[in-house]
Backbone as JSON Lines, residues from 0, in Angstrom:
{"i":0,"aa":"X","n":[-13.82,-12.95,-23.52],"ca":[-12.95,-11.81,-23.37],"c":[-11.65,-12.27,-22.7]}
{"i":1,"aa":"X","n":[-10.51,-11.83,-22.98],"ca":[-9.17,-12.07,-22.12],"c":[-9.3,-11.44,-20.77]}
{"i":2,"aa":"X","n":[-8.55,-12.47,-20.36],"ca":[-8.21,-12.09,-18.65],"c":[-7.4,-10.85,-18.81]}
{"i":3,"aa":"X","n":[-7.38,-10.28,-17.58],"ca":[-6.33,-8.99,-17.65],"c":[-6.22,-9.14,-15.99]}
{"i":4,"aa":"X","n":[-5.17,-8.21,-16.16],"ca":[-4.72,-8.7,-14.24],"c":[-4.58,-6.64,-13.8]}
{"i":5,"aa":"X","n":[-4.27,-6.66,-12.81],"ca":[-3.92,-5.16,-12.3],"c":[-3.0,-4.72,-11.5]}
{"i":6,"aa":"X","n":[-2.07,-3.91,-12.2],"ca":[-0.81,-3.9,-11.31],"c":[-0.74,-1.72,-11.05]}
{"i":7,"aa":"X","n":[-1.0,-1.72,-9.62],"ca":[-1.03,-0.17,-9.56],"c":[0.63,0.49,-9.37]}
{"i":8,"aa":"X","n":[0.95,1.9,-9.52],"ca":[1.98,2.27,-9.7],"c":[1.9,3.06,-8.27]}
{"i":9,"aa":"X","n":[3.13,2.93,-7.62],"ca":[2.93,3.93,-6.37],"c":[4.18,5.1,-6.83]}
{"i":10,"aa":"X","n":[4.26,6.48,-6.08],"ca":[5.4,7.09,-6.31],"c":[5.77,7.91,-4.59]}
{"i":11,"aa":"X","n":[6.7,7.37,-4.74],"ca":[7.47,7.56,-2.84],"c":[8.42,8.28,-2.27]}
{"i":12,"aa":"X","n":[8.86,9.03,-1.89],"ca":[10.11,10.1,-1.86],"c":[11.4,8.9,-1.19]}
{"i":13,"aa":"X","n":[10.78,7.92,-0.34],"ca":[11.96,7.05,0.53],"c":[11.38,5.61,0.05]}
{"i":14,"aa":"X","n":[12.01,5.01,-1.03],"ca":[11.69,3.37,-1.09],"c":[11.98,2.46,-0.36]}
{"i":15,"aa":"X","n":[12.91,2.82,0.98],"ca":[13.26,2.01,1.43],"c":[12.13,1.36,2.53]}
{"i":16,"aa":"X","n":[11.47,2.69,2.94],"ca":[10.67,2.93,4.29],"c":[8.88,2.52,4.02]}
{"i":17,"aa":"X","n":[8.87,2.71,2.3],"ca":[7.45,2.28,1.63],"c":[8.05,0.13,1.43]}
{"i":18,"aa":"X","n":[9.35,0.38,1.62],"ca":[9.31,-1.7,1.17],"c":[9.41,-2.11,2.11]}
{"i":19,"aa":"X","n":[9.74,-1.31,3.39],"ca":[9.83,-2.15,5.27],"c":[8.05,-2.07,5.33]}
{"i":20,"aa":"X","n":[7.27,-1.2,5.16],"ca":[5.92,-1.09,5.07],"c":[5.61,-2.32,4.77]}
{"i":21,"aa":"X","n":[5.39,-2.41,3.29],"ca":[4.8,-3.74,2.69],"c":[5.15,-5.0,2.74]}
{"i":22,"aa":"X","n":[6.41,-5.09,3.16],"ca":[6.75,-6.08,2.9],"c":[6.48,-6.84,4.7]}
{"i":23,"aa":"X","n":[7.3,-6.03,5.67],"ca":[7.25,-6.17,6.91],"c":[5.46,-6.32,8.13]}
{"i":24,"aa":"X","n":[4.81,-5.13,7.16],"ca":[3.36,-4.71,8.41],"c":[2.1,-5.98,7.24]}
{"i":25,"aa":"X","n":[2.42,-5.35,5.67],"ca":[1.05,-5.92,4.75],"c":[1.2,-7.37,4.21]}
{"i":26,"aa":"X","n":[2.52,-7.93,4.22],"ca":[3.03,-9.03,3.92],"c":[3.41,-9.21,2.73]}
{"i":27,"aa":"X","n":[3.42,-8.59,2.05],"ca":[3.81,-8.5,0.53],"c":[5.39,-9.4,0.23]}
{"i":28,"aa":"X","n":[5.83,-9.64,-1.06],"ca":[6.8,-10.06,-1.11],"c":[7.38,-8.93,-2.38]}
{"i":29,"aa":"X","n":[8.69,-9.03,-2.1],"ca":[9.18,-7.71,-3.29],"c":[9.3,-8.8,-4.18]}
{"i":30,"aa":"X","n":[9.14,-8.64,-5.87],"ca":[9.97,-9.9,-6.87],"c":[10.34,-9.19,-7.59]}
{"i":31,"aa":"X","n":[10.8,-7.15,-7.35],"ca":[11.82,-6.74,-8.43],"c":[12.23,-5.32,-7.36]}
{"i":32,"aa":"X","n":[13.54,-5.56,-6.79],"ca":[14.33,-4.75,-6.07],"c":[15.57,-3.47,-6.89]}
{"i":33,"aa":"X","n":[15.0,-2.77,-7.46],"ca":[16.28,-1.93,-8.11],"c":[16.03,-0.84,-7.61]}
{"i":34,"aa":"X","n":[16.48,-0.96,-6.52],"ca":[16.35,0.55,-5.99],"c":[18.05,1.09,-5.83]}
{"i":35,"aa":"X","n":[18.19,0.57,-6.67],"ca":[19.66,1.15,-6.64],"c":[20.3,1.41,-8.29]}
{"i":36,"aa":"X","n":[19.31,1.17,-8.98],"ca":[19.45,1.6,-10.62],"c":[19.39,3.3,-10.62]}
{"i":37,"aa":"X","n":[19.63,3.72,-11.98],"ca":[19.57,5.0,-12.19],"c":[17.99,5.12,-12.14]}
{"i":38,"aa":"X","n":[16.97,4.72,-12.52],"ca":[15.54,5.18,-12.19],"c":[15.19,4.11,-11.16]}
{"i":39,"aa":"X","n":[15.34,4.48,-10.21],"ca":[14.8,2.74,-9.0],"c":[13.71,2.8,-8.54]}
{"i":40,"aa":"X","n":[13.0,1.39,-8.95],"ca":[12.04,0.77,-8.8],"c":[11.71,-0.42,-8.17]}
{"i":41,"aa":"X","n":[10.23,-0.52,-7.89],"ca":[10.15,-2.15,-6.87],"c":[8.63,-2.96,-7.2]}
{"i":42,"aa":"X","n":[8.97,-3.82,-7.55],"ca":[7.95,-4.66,-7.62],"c":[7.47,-5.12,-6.75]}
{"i":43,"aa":"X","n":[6.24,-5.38,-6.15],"ca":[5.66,-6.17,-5.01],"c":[4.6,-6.84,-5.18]}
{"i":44,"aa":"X","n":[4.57,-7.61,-4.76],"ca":[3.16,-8.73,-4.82],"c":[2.67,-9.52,-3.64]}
{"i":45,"aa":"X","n":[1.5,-9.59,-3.76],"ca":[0.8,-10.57,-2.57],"c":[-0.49,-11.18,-3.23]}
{"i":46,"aa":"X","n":[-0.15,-12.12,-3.77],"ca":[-1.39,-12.85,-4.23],"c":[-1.53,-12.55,-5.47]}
{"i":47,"aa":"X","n":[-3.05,-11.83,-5.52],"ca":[-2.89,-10.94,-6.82],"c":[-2.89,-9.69,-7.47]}
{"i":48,"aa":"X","n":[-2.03,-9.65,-6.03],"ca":[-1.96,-7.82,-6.06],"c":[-0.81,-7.61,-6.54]}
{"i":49,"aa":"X","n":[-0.34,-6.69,-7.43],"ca":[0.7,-6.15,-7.74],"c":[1.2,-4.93,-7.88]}
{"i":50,"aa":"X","n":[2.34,-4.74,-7.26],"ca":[2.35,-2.94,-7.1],"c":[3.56,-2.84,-7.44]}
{"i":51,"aa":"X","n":[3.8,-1.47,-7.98],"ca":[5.09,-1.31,-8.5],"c":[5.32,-0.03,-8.1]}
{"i":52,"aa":"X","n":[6.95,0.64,-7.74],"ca":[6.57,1.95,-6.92],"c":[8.07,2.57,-7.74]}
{"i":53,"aa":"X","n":[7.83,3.63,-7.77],"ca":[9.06,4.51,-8.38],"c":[8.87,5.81,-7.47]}
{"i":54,"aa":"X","n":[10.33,6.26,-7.04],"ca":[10.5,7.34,-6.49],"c":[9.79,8.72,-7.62]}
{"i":55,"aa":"X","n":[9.25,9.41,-6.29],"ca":[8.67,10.36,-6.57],"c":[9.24,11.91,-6.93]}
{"i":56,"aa":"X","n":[9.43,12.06,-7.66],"ca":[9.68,13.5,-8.26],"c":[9.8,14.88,-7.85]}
{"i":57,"aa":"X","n":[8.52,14.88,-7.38],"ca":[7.67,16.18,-6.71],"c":[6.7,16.22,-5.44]}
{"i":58,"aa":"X","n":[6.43,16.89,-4.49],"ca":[5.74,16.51,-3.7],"c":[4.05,17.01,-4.73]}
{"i":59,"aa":"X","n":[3.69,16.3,-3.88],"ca":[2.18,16.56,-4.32],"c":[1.13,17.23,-2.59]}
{"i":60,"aa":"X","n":[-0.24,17.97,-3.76],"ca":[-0.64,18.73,-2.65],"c":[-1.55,17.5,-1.47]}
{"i":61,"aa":"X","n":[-1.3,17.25,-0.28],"ca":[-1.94,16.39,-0.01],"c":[-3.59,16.44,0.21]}
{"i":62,"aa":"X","n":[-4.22,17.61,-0.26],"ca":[-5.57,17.73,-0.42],"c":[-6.06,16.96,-1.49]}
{"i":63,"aa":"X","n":[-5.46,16.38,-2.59],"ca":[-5.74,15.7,-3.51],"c":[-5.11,14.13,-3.69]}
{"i":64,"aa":"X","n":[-4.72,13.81,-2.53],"ca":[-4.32,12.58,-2.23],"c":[-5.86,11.66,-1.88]}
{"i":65,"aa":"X","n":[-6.63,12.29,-0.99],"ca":[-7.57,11.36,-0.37],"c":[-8.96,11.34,-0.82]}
{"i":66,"aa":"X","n":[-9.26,10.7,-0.88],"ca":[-11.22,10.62,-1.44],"c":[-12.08,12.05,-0.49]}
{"i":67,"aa":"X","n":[-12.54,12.17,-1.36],"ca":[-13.63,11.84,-2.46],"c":[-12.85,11.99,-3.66]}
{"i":68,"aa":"X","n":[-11.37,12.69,-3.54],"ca":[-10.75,12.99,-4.7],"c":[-9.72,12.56,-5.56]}
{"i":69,"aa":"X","n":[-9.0,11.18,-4.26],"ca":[-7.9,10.71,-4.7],"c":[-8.32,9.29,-4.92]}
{"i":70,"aa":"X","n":[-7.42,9.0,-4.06],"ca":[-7.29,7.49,-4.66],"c":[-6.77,6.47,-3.27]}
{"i":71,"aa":"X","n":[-7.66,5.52,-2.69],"ca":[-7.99,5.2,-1.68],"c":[-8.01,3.51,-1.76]}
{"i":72,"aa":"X","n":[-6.53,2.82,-1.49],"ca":[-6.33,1.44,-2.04],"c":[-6.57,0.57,-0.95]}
{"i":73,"aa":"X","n":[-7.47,-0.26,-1.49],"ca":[-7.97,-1.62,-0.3],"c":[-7.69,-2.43,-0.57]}
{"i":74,"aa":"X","n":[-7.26,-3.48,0.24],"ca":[-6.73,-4.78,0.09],"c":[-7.54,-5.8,0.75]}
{"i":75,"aa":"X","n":[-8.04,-6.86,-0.12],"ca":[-9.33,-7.76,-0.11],"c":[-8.56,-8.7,0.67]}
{"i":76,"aa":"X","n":[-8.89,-9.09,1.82],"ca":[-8.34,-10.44,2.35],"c":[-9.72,-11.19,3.21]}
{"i":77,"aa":"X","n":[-9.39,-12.92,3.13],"ca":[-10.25,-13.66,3.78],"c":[-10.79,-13.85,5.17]}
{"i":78,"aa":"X","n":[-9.75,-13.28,5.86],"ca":[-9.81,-13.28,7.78],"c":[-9.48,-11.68,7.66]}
{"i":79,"aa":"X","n":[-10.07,-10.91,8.25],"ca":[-9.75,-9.64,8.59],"c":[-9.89,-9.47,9.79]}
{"i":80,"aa":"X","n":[-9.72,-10.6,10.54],"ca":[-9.46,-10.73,11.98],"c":[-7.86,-10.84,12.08]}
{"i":81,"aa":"X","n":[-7.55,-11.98,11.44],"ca":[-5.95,-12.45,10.92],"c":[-5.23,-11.2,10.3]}
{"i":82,"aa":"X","n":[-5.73,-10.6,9.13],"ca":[-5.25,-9.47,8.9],"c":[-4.71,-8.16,10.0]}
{"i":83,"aa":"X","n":[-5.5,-7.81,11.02],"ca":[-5.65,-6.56,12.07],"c":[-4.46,-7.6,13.28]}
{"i":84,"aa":"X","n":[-4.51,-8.7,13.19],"ca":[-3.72,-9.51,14.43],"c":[-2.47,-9.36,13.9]}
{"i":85,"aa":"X","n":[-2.18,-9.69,12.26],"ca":[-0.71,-9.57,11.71],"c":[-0.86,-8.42,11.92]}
{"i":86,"aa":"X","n":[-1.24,-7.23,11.47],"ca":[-0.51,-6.0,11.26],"c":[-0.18,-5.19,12.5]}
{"i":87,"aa":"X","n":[-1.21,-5.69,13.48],"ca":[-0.24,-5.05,15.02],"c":[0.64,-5.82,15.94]}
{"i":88,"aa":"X","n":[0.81,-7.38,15.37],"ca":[1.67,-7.91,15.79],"c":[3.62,-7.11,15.06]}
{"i":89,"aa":"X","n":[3.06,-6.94,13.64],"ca":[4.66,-6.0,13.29],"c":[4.78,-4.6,13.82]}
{"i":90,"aa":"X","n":[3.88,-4.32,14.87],"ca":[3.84,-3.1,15.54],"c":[3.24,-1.85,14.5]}
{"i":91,"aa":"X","n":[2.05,-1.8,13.96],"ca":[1.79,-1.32,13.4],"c":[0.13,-0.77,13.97]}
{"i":92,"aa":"X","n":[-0.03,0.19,14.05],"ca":[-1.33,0.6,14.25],"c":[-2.65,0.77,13.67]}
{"i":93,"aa":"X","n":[-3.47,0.45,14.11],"ca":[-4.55,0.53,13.21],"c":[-4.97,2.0,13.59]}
{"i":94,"aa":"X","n":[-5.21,2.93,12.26],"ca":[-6.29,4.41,12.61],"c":[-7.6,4.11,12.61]}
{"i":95,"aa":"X","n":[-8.04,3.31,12.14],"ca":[-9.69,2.98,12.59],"c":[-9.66,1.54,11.91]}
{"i":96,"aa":"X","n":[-10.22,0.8,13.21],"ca":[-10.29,-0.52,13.74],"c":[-11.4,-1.32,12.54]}
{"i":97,"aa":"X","n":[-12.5,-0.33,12.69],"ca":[-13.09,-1.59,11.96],"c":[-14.59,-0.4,10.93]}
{"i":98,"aa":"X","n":[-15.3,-0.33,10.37],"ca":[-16.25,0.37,9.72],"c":[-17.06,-0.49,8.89]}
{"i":99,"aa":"X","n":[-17.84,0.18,8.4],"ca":[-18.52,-0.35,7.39],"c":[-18.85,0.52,5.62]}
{"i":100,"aa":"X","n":[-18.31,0.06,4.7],"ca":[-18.34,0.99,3.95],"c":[-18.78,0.81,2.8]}
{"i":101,"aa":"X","n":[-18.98,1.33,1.49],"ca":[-19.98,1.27,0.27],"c":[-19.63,-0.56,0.05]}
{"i":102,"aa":"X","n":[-20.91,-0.64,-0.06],"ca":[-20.99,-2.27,-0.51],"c":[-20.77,-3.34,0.21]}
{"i":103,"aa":"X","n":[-20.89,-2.65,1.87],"ca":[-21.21,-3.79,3.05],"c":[-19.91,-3.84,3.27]}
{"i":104,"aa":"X","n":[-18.97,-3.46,2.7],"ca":[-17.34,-4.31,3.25],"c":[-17.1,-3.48,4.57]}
{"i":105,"aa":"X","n":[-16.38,-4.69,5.29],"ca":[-15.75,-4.1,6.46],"c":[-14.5,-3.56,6.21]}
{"i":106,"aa":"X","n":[-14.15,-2.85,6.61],"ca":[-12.36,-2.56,6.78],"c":[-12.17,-1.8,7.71]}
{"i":107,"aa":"X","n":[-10.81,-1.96,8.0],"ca":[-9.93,-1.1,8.61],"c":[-8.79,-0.64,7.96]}
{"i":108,"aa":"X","n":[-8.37,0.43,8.44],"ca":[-7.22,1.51,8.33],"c":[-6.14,0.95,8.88]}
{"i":109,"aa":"X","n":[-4.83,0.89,8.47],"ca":[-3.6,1.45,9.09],"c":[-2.72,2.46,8.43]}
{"i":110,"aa":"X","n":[-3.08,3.51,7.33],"ca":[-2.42,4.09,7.11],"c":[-1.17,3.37,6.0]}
{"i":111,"aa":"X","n":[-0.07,4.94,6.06],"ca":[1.34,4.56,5.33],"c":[2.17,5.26,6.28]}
{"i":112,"aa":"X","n":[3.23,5.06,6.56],"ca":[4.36,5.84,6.64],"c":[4.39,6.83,6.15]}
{"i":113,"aa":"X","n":[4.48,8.16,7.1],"ca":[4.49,9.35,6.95],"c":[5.78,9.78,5.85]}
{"i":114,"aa":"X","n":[6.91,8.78,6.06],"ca":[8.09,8.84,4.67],"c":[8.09,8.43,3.34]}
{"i":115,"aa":"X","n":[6.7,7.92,3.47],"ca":[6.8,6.86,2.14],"c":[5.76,7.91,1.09]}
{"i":116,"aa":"X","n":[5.16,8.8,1.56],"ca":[4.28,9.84,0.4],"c":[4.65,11.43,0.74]}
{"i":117,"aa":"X","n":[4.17,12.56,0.14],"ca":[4.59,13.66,0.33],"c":[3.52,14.72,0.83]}
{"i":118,"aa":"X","n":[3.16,13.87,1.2],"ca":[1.43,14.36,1.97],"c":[2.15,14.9,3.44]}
């Protein structure tokens, strides 16, 4: 079967404040900046993650943002000790430190920027 890769779409009312996010707290690197085109958009990547974000339209209801109903994005990394040390070293908070959740994985929370969705 062919490889296929996965690139998710985000949609943001402020791109500027969702690319200080990723790029600054999650480490991401931008490799497509047009946020200054007539439809502006941003590419981001970290590894083999790829995200692409276009300003958002409309607000949405935020009851349908979060699980069980929405859509709830995790990011797989090797040290998630290293991970929680970078992300409050860029002054960033964790909302819950550490859990355990479907399929043994650990994670933690830090949220988004309250500017970057319409929740």
């Amino acid at each position: 079967m062919p490889e296929a890769s996965l690139r998710i779409e985000l949609f943001s009312p402020d791109l500027d404040a969702l690319l200080a996010f990723y790029v600054d707290v999650l480490r991401f690197t931008a490799i497509r900046d047009e946020r200054h085109n007539a439809v502006p958009y941003l590419g981001l990547r970290r590894g083999a993650v790829h995200i692409g974000v276009v300003r958002g339209w409309a607000p949405t209801d935020p009851e349908l943002r979060f699980p069980p109903q929405g859509v709830e994005l995790v990011l797989e990394v090797d040290d998630l000790d290293d991970e929680r040390a970078a992300i409050r070293a860029a002054g960033w908070e964790l909302s819950r430190t550490s859990s355990s959740g479907p399929g043994g994985y650990t994670t933690s929370d830090c949220g988004t920027p309250p500017a970057t969705s319409y929740a």
